[in-house]
N, CA, C and O of each residue as an XYZ file, in Angstrom:
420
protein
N       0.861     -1.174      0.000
C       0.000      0.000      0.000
C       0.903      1.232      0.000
O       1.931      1.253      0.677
N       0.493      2.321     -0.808
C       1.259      3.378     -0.871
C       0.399      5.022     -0.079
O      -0.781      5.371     -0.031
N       1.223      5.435      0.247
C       0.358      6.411      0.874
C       1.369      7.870      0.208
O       2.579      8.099      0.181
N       0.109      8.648     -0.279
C       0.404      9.985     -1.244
C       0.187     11.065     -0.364
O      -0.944     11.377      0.008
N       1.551     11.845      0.106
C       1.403     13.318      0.966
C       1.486     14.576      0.081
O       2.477     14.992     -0.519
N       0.314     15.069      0.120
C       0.997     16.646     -0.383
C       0.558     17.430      0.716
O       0.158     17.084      1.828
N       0.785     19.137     -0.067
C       0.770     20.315      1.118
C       0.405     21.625      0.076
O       1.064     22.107     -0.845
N      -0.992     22.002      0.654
C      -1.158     23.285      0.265
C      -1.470     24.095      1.031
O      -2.067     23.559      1.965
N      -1.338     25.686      1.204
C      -1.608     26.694      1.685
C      -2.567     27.955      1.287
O      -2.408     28.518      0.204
N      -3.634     28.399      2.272
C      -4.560     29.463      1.574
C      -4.013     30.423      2.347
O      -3.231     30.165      3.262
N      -4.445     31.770      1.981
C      -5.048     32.538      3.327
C      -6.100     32.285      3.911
O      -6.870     31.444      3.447
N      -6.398     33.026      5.182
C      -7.449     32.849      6.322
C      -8.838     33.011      5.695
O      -9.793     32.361      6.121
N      -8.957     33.955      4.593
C      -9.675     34.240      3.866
C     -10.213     33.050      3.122
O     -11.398     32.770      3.302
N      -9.717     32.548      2.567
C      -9.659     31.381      1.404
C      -9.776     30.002      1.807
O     -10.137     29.123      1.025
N      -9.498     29.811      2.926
C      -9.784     28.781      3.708
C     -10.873     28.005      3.283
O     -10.806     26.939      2.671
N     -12.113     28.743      3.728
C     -13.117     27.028      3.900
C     -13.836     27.549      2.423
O     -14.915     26.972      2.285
N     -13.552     28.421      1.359
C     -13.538     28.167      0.232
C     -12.988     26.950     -0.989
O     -13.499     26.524     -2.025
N     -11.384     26.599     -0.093
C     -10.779     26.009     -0.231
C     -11.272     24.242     -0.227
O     -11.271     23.376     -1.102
N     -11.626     24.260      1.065
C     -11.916     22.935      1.828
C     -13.050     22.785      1.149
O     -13.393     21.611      1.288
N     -13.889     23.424      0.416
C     -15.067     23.078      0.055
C     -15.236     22.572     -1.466
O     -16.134     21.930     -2.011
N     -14.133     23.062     -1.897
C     -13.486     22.637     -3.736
C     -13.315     21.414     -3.583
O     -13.638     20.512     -4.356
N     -12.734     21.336     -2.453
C     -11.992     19.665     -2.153
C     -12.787     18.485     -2.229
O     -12.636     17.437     -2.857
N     -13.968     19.030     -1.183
C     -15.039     18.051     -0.869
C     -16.248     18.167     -1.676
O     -17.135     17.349     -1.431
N     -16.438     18.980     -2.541
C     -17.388     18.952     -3.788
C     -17.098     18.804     -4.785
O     -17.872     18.242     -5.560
N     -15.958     19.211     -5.160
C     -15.820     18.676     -6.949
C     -14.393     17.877     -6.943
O     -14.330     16.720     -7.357
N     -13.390     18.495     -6.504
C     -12.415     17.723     -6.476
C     -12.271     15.970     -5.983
O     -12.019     14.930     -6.593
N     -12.552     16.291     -4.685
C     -12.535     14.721     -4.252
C     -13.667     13.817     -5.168
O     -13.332     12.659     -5.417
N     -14.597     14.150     -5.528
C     -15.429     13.317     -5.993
C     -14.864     13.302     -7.627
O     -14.922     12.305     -8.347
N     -14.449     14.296     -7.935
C     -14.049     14.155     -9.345
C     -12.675     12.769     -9.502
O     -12.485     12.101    -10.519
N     -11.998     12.670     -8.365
C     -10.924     11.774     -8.184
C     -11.560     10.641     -7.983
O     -11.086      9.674     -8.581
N     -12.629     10.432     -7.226
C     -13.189      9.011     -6.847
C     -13.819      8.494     -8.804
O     -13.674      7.496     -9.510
N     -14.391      9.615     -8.938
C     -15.178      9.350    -10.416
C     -14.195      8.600    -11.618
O     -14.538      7.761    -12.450
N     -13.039      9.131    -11.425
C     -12.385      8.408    -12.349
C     -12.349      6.848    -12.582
O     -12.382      6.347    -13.706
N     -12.263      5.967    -11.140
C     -12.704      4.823    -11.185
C     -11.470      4.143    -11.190
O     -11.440      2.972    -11.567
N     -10.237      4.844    -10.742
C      -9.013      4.538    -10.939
C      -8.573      3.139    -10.074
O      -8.697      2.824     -8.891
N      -7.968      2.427    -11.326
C      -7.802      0.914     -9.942
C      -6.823      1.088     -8.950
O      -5.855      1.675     -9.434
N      -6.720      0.901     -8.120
C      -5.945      1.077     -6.781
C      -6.079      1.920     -6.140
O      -5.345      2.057     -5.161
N      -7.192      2.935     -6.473
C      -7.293      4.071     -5.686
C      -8.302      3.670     -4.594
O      -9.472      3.391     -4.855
N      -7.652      3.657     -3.056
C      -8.751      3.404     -1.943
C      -9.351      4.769     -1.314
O     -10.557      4.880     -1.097
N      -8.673      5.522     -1.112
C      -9.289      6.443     -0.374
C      -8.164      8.084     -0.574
O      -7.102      8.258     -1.172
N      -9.096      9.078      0.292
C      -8.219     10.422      0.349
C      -8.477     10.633      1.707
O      -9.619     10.475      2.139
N      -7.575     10.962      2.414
C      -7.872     12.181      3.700
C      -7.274     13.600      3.546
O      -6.196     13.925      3.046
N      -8.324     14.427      4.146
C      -7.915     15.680      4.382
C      -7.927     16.311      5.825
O      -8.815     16.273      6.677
N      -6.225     17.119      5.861
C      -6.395     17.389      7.139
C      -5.882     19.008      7.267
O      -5.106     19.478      6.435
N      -6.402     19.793      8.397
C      -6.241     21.797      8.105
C      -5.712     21.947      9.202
O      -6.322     21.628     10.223
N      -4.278     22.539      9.248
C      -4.183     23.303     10.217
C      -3.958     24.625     10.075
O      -3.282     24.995      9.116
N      -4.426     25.476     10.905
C      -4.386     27.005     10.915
C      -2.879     27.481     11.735
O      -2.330     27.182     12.795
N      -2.557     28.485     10.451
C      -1.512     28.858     11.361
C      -1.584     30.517     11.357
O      -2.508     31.036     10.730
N      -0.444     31.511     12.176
C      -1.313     32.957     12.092
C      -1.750     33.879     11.098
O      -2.465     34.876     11.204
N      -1.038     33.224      9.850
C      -1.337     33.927      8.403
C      -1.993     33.353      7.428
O      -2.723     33.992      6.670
N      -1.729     31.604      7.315
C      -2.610     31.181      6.582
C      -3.370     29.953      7.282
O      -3.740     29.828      8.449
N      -3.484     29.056      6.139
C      -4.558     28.133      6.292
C      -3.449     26.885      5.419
O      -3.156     26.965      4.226
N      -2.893     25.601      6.533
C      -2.303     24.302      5.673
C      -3.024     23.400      5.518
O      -3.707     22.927      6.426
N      -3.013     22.942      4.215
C      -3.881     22.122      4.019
C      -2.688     20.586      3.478
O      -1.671     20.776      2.811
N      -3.043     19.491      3.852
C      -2.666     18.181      3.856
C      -3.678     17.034      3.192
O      -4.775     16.828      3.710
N      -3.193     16.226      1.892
C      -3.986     15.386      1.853
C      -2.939     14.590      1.459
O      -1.841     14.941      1.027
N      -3.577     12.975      1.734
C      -3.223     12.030      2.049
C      -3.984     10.854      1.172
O      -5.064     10.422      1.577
N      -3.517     10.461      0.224
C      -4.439      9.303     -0.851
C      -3.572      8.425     -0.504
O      -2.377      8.470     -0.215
N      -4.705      7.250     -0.608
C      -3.954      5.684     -0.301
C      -4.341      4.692     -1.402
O      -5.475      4.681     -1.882
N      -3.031      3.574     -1.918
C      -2.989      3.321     -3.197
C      -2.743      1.972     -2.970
O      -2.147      1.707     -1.925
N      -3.111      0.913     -3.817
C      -2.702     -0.438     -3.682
C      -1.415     -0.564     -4.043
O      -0.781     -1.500     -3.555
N      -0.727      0.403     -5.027
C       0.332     -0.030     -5.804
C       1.035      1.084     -6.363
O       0.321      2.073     -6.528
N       2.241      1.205     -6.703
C       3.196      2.148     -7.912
C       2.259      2.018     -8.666
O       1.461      2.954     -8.617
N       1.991      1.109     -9.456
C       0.938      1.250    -10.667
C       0.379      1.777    -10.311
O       0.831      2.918    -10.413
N      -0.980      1.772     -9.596
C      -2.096      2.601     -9.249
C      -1.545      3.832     -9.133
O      -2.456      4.606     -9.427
N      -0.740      4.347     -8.916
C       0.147      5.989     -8.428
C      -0.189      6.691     -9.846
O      -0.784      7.722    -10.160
N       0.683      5.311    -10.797
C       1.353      5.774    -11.698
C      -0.227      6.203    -13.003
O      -0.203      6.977    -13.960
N      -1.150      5.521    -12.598
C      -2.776      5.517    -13.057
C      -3.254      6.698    -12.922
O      -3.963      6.966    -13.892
N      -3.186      7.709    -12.011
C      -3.142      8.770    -11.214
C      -2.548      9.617    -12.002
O      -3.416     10.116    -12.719
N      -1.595     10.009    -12.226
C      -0.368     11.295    -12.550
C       0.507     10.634    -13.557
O       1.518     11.220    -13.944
N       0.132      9.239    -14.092
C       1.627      9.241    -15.043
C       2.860      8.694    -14.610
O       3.011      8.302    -13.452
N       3.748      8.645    -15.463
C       5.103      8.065    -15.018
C       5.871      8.675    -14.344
O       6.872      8.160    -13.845
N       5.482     10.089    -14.185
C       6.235     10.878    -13.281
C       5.582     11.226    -11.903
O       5.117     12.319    -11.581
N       5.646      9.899    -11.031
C       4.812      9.476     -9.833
C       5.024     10.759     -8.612
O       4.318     10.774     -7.603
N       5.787     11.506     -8.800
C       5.706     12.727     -7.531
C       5.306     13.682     -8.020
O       4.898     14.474     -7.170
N       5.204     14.051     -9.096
C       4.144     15.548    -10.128
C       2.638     15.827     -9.508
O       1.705     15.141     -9.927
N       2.433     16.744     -8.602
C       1.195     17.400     -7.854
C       0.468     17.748     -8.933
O       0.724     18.206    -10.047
N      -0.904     17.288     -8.093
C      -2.281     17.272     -9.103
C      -3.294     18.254     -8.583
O      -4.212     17.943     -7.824
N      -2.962     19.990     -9.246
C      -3.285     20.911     -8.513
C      -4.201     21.248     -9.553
O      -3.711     21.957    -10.432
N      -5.925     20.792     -9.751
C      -6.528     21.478    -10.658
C      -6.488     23.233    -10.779
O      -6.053     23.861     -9.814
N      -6.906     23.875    -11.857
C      -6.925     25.001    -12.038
C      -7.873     25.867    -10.895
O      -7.770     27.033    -10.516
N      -8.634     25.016    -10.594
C     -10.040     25.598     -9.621
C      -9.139     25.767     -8.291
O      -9.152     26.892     -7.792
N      -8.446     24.884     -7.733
C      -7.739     25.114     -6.755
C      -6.552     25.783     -6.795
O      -6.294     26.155     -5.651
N      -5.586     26.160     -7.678
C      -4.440     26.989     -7.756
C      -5.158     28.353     -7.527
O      -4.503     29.173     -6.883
N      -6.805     28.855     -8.088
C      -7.139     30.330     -8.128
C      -7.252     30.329     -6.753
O      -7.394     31.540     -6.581
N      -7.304     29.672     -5.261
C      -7.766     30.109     -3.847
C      -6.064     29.734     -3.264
O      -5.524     30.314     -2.322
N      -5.606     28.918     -3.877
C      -4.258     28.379     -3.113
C      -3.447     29.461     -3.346
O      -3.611     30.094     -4.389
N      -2.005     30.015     -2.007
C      -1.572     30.912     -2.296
C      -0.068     30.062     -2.672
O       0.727     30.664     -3.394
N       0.174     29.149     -2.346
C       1.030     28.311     -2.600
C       0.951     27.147     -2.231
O       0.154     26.867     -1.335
N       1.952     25.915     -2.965
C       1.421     24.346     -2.787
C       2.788     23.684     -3.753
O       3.372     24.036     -4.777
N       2.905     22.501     -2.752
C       4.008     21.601     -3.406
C       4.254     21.432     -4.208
O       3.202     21.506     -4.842
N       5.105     21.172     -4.948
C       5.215     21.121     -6.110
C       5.243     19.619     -7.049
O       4.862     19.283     -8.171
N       6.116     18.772     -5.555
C       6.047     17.167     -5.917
C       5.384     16.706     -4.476
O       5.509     17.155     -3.336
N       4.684     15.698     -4.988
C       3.556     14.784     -3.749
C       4.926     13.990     -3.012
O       6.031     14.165     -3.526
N       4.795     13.161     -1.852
C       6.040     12.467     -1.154
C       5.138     10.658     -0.956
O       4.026     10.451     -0.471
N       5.735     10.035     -1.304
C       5.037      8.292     -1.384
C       6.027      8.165     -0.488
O       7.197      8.544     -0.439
N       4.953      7.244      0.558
C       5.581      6.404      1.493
C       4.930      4.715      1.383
O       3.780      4.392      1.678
N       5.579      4.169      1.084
C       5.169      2.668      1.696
C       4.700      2.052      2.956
O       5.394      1.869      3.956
N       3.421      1.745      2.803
C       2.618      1.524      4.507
C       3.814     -0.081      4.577
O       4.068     -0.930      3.723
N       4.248      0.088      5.887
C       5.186     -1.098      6.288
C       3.938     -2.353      6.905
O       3.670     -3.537      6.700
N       3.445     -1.226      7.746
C       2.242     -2.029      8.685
C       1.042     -1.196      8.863
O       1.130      0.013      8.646
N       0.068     -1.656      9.191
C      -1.436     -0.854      9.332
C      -2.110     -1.950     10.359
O      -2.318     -3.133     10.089
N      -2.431     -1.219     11.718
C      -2.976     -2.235     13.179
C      -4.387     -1.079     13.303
O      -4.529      0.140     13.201
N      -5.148     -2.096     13.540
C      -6.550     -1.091     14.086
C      -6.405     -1.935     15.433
O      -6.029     -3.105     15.370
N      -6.652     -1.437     16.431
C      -7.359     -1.642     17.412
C      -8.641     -1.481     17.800
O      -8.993     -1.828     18.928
């Protein structure tokens, strides 16, 4: 399992404009694709005194599945146009980590 980190930033302003692209067209536009290996996204905000960080987190069965996603160039950020107009800046390459282990209690 692969797990996909990026990092974007709004202002305070732009914030839950932001969060709301995510969870209405964006995220669902990503699920819509139907992409194989794609399990899930999380999103997570922290506020800091000037802006607004934003973190998401997609989880993948496989490199392939990554590579299903974005192409052969598996760390290239997938910043639609709708979200670059509220983002004041944002990563440029995503960071893959390999889940070693995953325990629920």
């Amino acid at each position: 399992m692969i797990k996909r980190i990026w990092h974007g930033w709004t202002t305070n302003a732009n914030a839950d404009s932001y969060e709301s692209l995510l969870k209405e067209e964006i995220f669902p536009g990503i699920a819509a694709k139907g992409l194989s290996g794609y399990r899930d996204i999380q999103l997570l905000r922290r506020p800091h005194e000037n802006e607004v960080e934003f973190i998401t987190i997609m989880t993948f069965d496989s490199w392939d599945s990554v590579k299903g996603f974005v192409g052969e160039d598996l760390s290239v950020s997938y910043v639609p146009a709708k979200a670059q107009e509220v983002l004041s800046r944002w990563d440029d390459r995503s960071q893959h980590y390999e889940v070693r282990e995953h325990l629920s209690y």
